[in-house]
N, C-alpha and C positions, 0 to 999 in steps of 0.2 A: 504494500500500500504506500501511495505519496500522501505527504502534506503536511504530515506530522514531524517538527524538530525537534531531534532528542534534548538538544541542548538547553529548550525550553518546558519539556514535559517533565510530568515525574513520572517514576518507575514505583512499578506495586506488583509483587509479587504473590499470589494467591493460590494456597494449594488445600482441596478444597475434597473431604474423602464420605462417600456415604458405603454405610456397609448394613447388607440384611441377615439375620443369621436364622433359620428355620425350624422349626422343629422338627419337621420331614423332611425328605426327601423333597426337591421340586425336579420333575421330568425335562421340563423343557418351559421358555420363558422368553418373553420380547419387550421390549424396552426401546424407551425414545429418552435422550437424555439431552437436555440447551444446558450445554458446557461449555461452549464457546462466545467468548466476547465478541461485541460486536465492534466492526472496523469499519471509521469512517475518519476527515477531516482531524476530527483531535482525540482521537481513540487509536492506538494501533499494537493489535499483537505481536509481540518478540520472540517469543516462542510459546506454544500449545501442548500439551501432551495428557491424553485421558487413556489411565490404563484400569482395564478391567481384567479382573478374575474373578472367577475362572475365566480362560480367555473365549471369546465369542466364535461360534461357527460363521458367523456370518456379522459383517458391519460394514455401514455406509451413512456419508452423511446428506441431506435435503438440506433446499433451503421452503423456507412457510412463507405463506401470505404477506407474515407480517416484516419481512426482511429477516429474520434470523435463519441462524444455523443448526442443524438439529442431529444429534447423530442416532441414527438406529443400529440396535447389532438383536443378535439372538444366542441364545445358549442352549443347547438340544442335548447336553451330557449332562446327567444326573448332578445336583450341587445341591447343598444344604447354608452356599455363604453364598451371596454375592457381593464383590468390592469393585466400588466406581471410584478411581482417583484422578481429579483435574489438577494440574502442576500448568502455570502460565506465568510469564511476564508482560504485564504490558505498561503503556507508555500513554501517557494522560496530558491532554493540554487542557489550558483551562477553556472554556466554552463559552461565560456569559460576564466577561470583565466587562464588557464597554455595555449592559445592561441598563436601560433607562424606562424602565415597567409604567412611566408616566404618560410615556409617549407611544403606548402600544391604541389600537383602535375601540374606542366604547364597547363594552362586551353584549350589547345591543346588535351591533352591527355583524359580528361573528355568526352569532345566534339565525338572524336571518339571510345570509349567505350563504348558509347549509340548508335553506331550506329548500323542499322540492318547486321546482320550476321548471316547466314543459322546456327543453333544448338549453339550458342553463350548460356551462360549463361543471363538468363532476367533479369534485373535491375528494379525496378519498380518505379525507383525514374524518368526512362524515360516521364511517361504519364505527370511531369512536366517542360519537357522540349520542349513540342507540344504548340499550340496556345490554348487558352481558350476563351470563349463566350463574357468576358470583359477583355479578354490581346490575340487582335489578332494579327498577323503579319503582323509589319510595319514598310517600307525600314527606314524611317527615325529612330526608336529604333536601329538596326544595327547598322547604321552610329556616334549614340551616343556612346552606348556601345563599339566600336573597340577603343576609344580612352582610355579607362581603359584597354582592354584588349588585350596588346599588346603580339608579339611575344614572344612565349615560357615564359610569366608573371608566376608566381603561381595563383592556381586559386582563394586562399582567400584572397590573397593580389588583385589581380584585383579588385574584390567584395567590398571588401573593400573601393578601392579606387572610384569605379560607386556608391558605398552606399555616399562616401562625392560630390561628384559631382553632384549628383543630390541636395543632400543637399545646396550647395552655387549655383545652375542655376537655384530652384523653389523657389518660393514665398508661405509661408504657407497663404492662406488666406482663411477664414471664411466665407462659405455660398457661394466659387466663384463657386463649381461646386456643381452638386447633385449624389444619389447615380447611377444614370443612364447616366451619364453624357461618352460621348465615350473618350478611350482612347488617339484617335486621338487628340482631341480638347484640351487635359488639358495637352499634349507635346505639341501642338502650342502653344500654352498661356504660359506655363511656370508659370503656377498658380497652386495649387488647396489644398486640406486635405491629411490628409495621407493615405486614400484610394487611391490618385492620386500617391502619389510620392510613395505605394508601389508599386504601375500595373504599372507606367512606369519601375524602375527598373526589376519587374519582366518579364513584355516585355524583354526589353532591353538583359536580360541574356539569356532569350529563343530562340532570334534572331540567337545567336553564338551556339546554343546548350547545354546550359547550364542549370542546373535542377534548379528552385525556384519556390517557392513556396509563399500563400498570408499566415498573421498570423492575427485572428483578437484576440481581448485581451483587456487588460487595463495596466493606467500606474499610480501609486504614483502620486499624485500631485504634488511633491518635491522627486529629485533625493535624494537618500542617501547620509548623512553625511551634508543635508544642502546644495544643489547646488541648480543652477538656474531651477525653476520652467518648465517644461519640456512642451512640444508642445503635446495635445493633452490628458493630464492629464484632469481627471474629466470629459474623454468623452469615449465613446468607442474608441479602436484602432487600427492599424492597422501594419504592419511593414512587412517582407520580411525576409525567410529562402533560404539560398543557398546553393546547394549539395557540399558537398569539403570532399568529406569520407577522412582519412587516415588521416588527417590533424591534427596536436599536438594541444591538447587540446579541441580537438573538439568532445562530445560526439559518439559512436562506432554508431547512426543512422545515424552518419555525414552531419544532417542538422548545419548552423550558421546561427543566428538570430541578422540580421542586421536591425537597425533602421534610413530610411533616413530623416525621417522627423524632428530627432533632430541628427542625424552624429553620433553615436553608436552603439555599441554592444551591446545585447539587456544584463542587468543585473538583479538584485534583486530590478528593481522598474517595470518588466514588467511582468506581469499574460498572460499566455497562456489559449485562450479561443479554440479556433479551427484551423486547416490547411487546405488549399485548392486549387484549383488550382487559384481560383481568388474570389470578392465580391462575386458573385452570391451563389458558394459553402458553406457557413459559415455568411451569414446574421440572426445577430441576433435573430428576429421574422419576419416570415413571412407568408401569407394564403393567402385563401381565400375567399369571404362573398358573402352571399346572401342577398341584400335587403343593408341598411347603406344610400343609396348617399355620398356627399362628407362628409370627414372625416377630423380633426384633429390630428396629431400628437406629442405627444410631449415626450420626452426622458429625462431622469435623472439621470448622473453618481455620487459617492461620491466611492472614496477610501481614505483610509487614514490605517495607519501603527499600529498598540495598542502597540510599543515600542515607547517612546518618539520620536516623531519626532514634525514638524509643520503641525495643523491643515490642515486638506482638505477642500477642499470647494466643493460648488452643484452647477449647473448651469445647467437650460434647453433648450436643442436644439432641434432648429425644426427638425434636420434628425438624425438617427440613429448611425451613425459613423464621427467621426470627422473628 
């Protein structure tokens, strides 16, 4: 890939392991896994390497809809473990320094430029501005989101401000929901990961007609420069892209990559793994087996930087996404 100066990016190193362990036997089993970062402008991989064991009879990678990379393999010898391990380098520039969310267009006008018109030019950034499978449509997301998005606002500066709002109205907590958990439930609670506190804001923006998107990813342990250690580091990620084309500073694909789970703009400590319209789309590993009974899971992130910074650390978690 061009475009990206090393000399200006950082380097983030993320190695990244999920392992199932069975109580049976499984006969045979197929899997799709988005373990590959995505490469564009100021993202670029260094190197990639997913090794699985036992090792697969068959692997190949796709790319989906949504631009990502996706690798299939299969396993048809008898296993009672399976280990997924992703080992990458990549190289990070920053994306939205020259940001100016004042100057983006009244989130009024967004709203009705995706709307249908007979011979209209098609926008494709519409399909995420529909409900999805884990972000359906619901009255109470509306009635949150109206209070960021007020009359004739700009639309990044709204965004912006439903990305802090959600931030000080939910509670990060640990293990309160699962990866199945509805989206209703974790807006009543006003708990959950940042699976939750992306799908509520991306509800929330699709209510008013507004396009976002899910990001899943990873994050430095430790923000740049030495800051306070970051929500969600050393696990998989998750965070929330919102349509604002035209908008200063905002790459010419005119997504912004807002982070509510720590109240920022996604920078040079966030690795782009896949986009989607929600979890379901871009789940790390997923299949299906013949034979196992119940299974084990357990999950193991480490990032850390190869320019001086402070140590990363491992931690395993029982579900997949933080």
């Amino acid at each position: 890939m061009t475009g990206v100066q090393l000399d200006t990016a950082r380097l983030i190193d993320v190695v990244h392991e999920t392992r199932y362990v069975y109580a049976m036997p499984v006969s045979q089993s197929h899997h799709v896994a988005y373990l590959t970062p995505l490469v564009d402008a100021h993202q670029q991989v260094l190197a990639h390497h997913i090794d699985i064991e036992p090792a697969p009879s068959a692997r190949h990678t796709r790319s989906d809809s949504h631009g990502n990379s996706s690798l299939h393999f299969a396993l048809t010898q008898p296993h009672r473990e399976l280990r997924v391990t992703l080992a990458c380098r990549v190289g990070v520039q920053p994306r939205f320094a020259g940001l100016r969310a004042a100057q983006s267009m009244p989130w009024e006008r967004m709203r009705d430029r995706l709307r249908y018109v007979a011979g209209a030019v098609f926008d494709p950034a519409v399909a995420y501005a529909q409900p999805s499978p884990r972000v359906p449509r619901l009255d109470a997301l509306r009635q949150y989101a109206q209070a960021s998005f007020t009359r004739q606002r700009p639309l990044a500066d709204a965004a912006i401000d439903l990305m802090q709002r959600v931030y000080r109205d939910f509670e990060y907590r640990a293990e309160s929901t699962q990866v199945d958990t509805p989206l209703e439930k974790a807006l009543a609670q006003r708990s959950g990961v940042c699976q939750d506190f992306a799908q509520v804001m991306i509800g929330a923006c699709r209510m008013l007609g507004v396009p976002a998107r899910y990001v899943s990813g990873y994050l430095l342990t430790q923000a740049p420069g030495g800051g306070d250690k970051l929500v969600g580091a050393d696990a998989s990620h998750a965070w929330v892209q919102v349509y604002v084309p035209g908008t200063p500073g905002v790459p010419a694909d005119g997504w912004l990559d807002l982070d509510p789970t720590n109240n920022r703009v996604a920078g040079l400590e966030h690795v782009r793994l896949a986009v989607g319209r929600d979890f379901a789309d871009v789940t790390p590993l997923r299949g299906v087996v013949r034979g196992g009974g119940k299974h084990t899971l357990s999950v193991g992130v480490t990032t850390r930087s190869p320019e001086p910074s402070p140590s990363s650390q491992q931690r395993s978690l029982k579900a997949g996404t933080a």
